[in-house]
N, C-alpha and C positions, 0 to 999 in steps of 0.2 A: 402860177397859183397865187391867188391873191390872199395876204395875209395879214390879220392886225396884232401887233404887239401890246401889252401892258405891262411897263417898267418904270418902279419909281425913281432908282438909279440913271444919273443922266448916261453913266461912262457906259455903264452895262449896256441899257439900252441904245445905246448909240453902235456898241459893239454888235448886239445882237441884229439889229437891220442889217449892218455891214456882210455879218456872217452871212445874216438870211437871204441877201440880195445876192452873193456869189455864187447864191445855189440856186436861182433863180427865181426865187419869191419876188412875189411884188409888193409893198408894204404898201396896203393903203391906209392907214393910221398906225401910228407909235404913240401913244398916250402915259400919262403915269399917275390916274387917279381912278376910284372905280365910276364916278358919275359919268366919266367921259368913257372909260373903256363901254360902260351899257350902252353909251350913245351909236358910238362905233360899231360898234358890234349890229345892234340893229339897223342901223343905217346900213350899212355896207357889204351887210351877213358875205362874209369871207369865207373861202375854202377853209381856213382851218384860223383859228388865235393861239397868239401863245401868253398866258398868263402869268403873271406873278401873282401868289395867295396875298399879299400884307401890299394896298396900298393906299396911301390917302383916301380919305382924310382919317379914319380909324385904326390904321396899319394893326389891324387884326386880321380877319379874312374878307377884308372888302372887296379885292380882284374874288376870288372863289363867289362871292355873291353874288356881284354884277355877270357873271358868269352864265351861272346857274339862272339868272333872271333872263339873261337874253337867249339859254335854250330852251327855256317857257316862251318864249315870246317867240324867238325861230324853231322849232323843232328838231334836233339832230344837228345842233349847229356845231361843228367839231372842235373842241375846246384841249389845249395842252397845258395843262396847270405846274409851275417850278413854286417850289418851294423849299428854303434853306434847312429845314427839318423834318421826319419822317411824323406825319400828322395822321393815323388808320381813320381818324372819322372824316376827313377828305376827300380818302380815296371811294370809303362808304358814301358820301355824298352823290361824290361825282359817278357812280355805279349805279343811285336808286332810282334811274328811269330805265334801266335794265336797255339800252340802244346802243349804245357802245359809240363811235366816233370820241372818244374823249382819252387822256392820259392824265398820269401824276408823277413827276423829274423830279430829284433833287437838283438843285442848282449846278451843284457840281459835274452835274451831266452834262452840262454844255460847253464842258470845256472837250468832251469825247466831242468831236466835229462831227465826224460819221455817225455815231448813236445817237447825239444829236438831232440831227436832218433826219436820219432812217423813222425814230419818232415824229418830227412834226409830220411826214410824209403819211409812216403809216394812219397818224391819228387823221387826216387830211379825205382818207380813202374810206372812212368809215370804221377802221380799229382798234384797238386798245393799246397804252402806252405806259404799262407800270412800272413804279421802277422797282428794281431789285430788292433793295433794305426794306419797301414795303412788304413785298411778298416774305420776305423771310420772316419781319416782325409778325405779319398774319399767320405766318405757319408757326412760330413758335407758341402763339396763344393756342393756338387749337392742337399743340402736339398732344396733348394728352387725350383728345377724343379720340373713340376708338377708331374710329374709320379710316382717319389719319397714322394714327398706330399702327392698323396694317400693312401700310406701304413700304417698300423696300427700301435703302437709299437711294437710289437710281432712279426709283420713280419720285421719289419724293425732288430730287435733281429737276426728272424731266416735268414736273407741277409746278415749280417755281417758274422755270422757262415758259411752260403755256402760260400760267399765268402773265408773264411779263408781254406776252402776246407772240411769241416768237413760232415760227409754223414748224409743223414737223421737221421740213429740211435743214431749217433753222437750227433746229433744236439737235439734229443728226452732226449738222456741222461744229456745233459746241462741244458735243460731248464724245465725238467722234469715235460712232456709231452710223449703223445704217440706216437710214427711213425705216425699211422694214420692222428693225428692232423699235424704234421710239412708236410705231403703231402698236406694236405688241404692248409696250408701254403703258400707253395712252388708252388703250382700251381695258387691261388693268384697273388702271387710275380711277376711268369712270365707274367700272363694276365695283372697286370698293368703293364709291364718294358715292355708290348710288344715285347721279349725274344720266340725263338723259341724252344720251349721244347722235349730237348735229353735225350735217356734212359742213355746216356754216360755219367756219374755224372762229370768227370773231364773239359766234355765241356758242362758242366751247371756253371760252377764254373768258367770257360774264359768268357761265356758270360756274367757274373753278372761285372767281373771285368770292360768288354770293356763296357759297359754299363756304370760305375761309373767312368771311365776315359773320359770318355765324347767323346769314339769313335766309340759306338755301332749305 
């Protein structure tokens, strides 16, 4: 699987290929500015990137730009954005062409090895890669709408988990329960989110998002 890195950190990113190459990626660019990650990115259109939000020359959101520019320019280009802080208009960015192939890590996720990989992989295959403190911060803004006030703890449990992209069995083996039950769940969930229910799990997991962004 071929993949391109953007890290302004030399150690990091020297760490990160190492990581990435043990699991069998192949790094065709490791860059650490946004002019060059666009370049990359469209030259080489990769199975998947993994981005840093803040890098040169602006170390604001200039990875998330160059980003964003090169899946206007590639279509669906699957992009995994790390970022040292929980940023909601980010994830809203990265969510507003509704195609999914994309995620949002805090840094410190990649010190999880396996959560990690299982993210670039998933986001690699075409699905979504949230991370957790974002889901929560998104659900605690909207605790107070009603729809959300409905929900149980449990389902509110298993919304986080879709949201973060995890599948049913996924989600069964977290909370340890049976498939059956988190169906039961899950079809709850969408009756009160008023959510139009796809057999396509990865646009089950955009709608939950656009829902909690308060643009469903």
């Amino acid at each position: 699987m071929r993949l391109v890195l953007a890290e302004d950190l030399a150690l990091l990113r020297d760490g990160l290929v190492r990581l990435l190459q043990a699991h069998g990626f192949e790094i065709v660019a490791a860059v650490d500015n946004g002019p060059e990650l666009l370049r990359a990115l469209v030259q080489h259109r990769p199975d998947v990137a993994v981005v840093d939000v803040r890098l040169p020359p602006t170390f604001t959101d200039e990875g998330l730009q160059a980003a964003l520019e090169a899946r206007r320019q590639v279509p669906g280009l699957p992009i995994l954005v790390l970022s040292q802080y929980v940023e909601q208009l980010y994830a809203r960015e990265l969510l507003a062409d509704g195609t999914g192939a994309v995620g949002y890590l805090l840094k410190d996720r990649v010190f999880n090895t396996d959560e990690f990989v299982d993210a670039v992989r998933r986001v690699a295959s075409g699905g979504t890669a949230m991370d957790p403190e974002v889901i929560s911060k998104l659900l605690a803004r909207n605790v107070r709408d009603k729809p959300l006030a409905q929900l149980t703890p449990r389902e509110r449990e298993v919304l986080e988990l879709m949201a973060e992209g995890c599948s049913n069995a996924a989600i069964a083996g977290r909370l340890f329960v049976s498939e059956g039950a988190v169906s039961k769940h899950t079809t709850n969930i969408f009756a009160k989110l008023s959510i139009d229910t796809s057999d396509e799990t990865n646009r089950r997991v955009l709608a939950v998002l656009a829902y909690l962004n308060g643009t469903n």
